[in-house]
C-alpha positions, 0 to 999 in steps of 0.5 A: 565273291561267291559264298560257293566257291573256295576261296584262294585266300583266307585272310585273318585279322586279329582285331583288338582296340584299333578302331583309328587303324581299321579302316585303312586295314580293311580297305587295303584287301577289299581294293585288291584287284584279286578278289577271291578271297575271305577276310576274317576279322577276330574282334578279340574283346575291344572294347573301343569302336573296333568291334562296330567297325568290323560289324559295318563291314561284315554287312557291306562286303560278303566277303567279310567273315566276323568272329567275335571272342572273349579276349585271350590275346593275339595267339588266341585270335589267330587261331580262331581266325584258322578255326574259320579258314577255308582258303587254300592258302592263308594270310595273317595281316595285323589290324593297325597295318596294312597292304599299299599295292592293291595288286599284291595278291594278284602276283602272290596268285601267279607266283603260287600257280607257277611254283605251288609252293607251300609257304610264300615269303613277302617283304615289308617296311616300316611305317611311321605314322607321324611323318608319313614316310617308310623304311625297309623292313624284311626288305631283300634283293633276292634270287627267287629261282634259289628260294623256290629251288626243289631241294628244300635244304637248299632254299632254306641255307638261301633264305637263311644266309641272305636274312629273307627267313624271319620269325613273322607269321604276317609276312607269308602266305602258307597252304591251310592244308599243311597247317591242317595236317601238322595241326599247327596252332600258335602258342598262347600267352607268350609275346613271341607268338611267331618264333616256334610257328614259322620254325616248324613251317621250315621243318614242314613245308616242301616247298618255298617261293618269295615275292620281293616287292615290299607291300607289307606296311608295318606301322611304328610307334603306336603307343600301346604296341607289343613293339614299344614294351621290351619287357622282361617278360618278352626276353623271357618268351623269346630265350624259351623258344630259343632253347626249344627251337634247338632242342627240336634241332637236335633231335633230327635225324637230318643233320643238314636240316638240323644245323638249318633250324638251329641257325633260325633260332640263332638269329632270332637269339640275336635279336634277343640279345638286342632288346635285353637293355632292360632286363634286371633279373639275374636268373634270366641274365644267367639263361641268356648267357648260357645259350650263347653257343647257339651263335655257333649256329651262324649261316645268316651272315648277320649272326655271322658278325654278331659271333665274329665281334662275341669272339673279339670283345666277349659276350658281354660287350657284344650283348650291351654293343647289340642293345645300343645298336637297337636303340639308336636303330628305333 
């Protein structure tokens, strides 16, 4: 890639003791066969051979841009990775997962060409290392005409409804011009870094597109992983974002546009009631059952169901029959 020449993609990768997981990262964007971008990897204090393995490639590939920083977590690395961008639009990939088409951005390219949309949506799937194989995750039969349709409101009630909008920053490709302008950063030291970003991104882009093919490997399992704690401290996190995610929604002056960021926020507090097995703190319990109303929120048909069966047995027993149903489902 010439070091003159804009690239379409800047690519960020926080790197933070993945030295086994690396490789395979790194090689699933190098073999694209679209080929301007950057690829800027954040080694964020490792202190394993992650850091040596991003020197490595730094020096083979010029398209290798290499930070490396104090650890502060995977905000931090983010938003040091956005520092450096110079891409016209820009793609977070988590380092222990990684891209299985190596045309993927190619399409991504020519889907953004024909619609110039400013945030992208893409599906992924599960992968679990010990037996190779992979399930669907953000996984959806999608009618793209309707996701990239010129009334926002009216592609994201689409996206909403079907489930296709989540809070995942590493499953869209988003225009670093509008995150320059909204000055859009993620917030430090909290576990549910994606939720408050990707719901501004619904209140500040004008335009979205979706790519349905699932190229997004996210790896399961891996001991050590933010997906394996289910602590109190990531309910926590999770019911602040809700309870800011409607307070913003209630101070818009579009009502339509109101109702919408509620109900993203209402199914990220879904998810929430299905991780809480393991939440023992009262005071928490308490702030967990006082935002229930936000399933009233319910245009994705999955909150749907979850406020259908709170109506039928209650929020208690809806809240143990959802921690049930994530623990059978991992």
């Amino acid at each position: 890639m010439s070091k003159m020449k804009v690239p379409d993609f800047s690519i960020i990768v926080p790197v933070y003791h993945v030295g086994k997981y690396l490789p395979q990262c790194m090689e699933s964007v190098i073999g694209q066969t679209f080929q301007n971008f950057e690829l800027i990897l954040v080694d964020d204090g490792s202190s394993d051979n992650s850091g040596a393995v991003c020197e490595t490639a730094a020096e083979r590939y010029s398209c290798v841009r290499l930070i490396h920083k104090k650890n502060g977590g995977l905000s931090s690395a983010r938003n040091a990775g956005l520092h450096m961008a110079s891409g016209r639009y820009v793609i977070f990939l988590d380092s222990d997962d990684f891209w299985t088409d190596y045309h993927a951005l190619e399409t991504i390219f020519r889907h953004l060409n024909e619609t110039n949309a400013d945030v992208l949506v893409f599906s992924a799937r599960r992968y679990y290392e010990d037996t190779d194989s992979f399930t669907d995750i953000l996984s959806v039969e999608a009618d793209r005409n309707k996701v990239t349709d010129n009334n926002v409101n009216s592609a994201i009630r689409y996206m909403l409804e079907n489930n296709i909008y989540r809070a995942a920053a590493w499953n869209k490709v988003i225009r670093r011009e509008l995150l320059c302008s909204h000055d859009m950063h993620f917030r430090e030291g909290y576990l549910s870094e994606d939720m408050d970003w990707c719901g501004d991104l619904l209140l500040y882009a004008a335009r979205f597109d979706y790519y349905a093919e699932p190229f997004y490997a996210y790896r399961q399992q891996r001991a050590g992983s933010i997906t394996q704690n289910r602590s109190e401290k990531l309910v926590s996190d999770k019911l602040y974002m809700c309870r800011k995610g409607l307070a913003q929604a209630q101070t818009l002056e579009d009502r339509e546009k109101q109702e919408l960021l509620a109900s993203y926020y209402a199914y990220e507090y879904a998810v929430t009631l299905g991780v809480s097995s393991g939440v023992r703190n009262q005071k928490l319990l308490r702030e967990m059952r006082e935002l229930r109303g936000l399933l009233d929120y319910d245009i994705c048909r999955k909150v749907k169901d979850v406020n259908r069966l709170r109506r039928v047995l209650g929020y208690g027993l809806t809240r143990k029959a959802l921690c049930f149903f994530v623990k059978i489902k991992h």
